[in-house]
C-alpha positions in Angstrom: 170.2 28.8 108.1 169.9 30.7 105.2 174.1 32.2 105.8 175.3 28.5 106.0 173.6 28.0 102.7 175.1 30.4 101.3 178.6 29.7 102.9 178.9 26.0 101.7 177.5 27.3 98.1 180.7 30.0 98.2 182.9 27.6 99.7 182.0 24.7 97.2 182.7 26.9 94.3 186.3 27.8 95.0 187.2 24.0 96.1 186.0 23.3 92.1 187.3 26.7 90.7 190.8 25.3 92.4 190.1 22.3 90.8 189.6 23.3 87.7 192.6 25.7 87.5 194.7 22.2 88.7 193.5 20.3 85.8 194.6 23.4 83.5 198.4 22.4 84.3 197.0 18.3 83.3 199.0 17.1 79.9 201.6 16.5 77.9 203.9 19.5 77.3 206.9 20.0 75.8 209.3 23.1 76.6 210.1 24.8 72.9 212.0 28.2 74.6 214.4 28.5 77.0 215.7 32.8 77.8 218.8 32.4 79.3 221.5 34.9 80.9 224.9 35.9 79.9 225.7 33.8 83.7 223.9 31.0 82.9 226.4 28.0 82.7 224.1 25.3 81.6 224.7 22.9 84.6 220.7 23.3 86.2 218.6 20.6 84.2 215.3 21.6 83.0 212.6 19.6 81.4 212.5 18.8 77.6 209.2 17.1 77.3 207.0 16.3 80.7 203.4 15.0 81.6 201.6 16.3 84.8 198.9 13.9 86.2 196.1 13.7 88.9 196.4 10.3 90.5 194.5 9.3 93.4 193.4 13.1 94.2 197.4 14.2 94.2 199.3 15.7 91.3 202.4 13.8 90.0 204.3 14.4 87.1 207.9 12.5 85.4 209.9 14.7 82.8 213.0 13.9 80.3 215.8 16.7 80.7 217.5 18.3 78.0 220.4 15.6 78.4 217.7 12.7 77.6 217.5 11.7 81.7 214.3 10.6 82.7 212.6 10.4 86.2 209.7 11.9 88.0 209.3 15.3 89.4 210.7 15.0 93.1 207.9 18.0 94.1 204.8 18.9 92.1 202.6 20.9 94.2 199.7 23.8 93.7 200.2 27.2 95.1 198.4 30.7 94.8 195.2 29.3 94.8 196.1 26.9 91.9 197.4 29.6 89.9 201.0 28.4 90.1 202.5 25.4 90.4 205.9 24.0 92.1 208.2 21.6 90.2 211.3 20.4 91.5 213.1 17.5 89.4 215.0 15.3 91.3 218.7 13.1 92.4 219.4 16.7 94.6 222.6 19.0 93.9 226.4 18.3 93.0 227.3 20.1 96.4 225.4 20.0 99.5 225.8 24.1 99.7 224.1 24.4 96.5 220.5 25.2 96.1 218.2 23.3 94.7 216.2 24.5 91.5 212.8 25.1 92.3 210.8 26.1 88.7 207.8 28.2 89.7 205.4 27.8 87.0 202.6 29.9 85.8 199.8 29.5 82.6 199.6 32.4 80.4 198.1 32.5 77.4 197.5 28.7 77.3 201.6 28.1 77.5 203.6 27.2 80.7 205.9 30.1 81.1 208.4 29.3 84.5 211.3 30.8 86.3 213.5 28.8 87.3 215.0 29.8 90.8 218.1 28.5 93.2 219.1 31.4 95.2 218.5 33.6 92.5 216.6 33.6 88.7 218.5 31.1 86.7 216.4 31.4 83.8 212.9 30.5 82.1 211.7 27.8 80.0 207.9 27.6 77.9 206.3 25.4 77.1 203.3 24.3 74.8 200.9 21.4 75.5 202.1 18.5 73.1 199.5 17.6 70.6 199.7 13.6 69.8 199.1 12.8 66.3 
């Protein structure tokens, strides 16, 4: 009896230590660098100023590009253990042979620091929470 005890207290602690990193990715942000390469044309949209939720137990989030479009995230989902999360904006690609931009985002050092990824690295954005005055 005393191993199930134990088990659910274990168990319990890394469903709310997942939780907790989840809500860590919760705000307002708004993307102040993007590091671009020499190949980067400019066409892959990334978000200018976003806001990551929790409704109803599920993450959501709706971003404006840096062209001033609006509209939610088409995928916003944890990964890693809630160490990473999965944006993916969405309306699809120009070309149905084109791959989709998938930003794979991480927090370090209290920013949002992602690589942005179609069938290669496209580039990174980072971004600071946005602090409402």
């Amino acid at each position: 009896m005393y191993k199930h005890k134990y088990a659910i207290a274990v168990l319990i602690f890394f469903i709310s230590t997942s939780s907790l990193l989840a809500n860590d990715f919760i705000g307002e942000w708004k993307v102040m660098k993007v590091i671009c390469s020499d190949s980067y044309f400019g066409e892959i949209k990334y978000p200018k100023l976003f806001k990551i939720e929790k409704k109803n137990g599920n993450i959501t989030g709706h971003y404006k590009d840096q062209f001033d479009y609006e509209n939610k995230f088409e995928l916003v989902v944890l990964i890693n253990n809630g160490h990473e999360l999965l944006l993916s904006n969405c309306c699809g690609t120009k070309h149905p042979e084109s791959w989709s931009p998938l930003h794979k985002v991480k927090i370090i050092n209290g920013k949002l620091h992602a690589i942005v990824v179609t069938d290669h690295i496209e580039f990174e954005w980072i971004a600071e929470r946005k602090m409402n005055h």
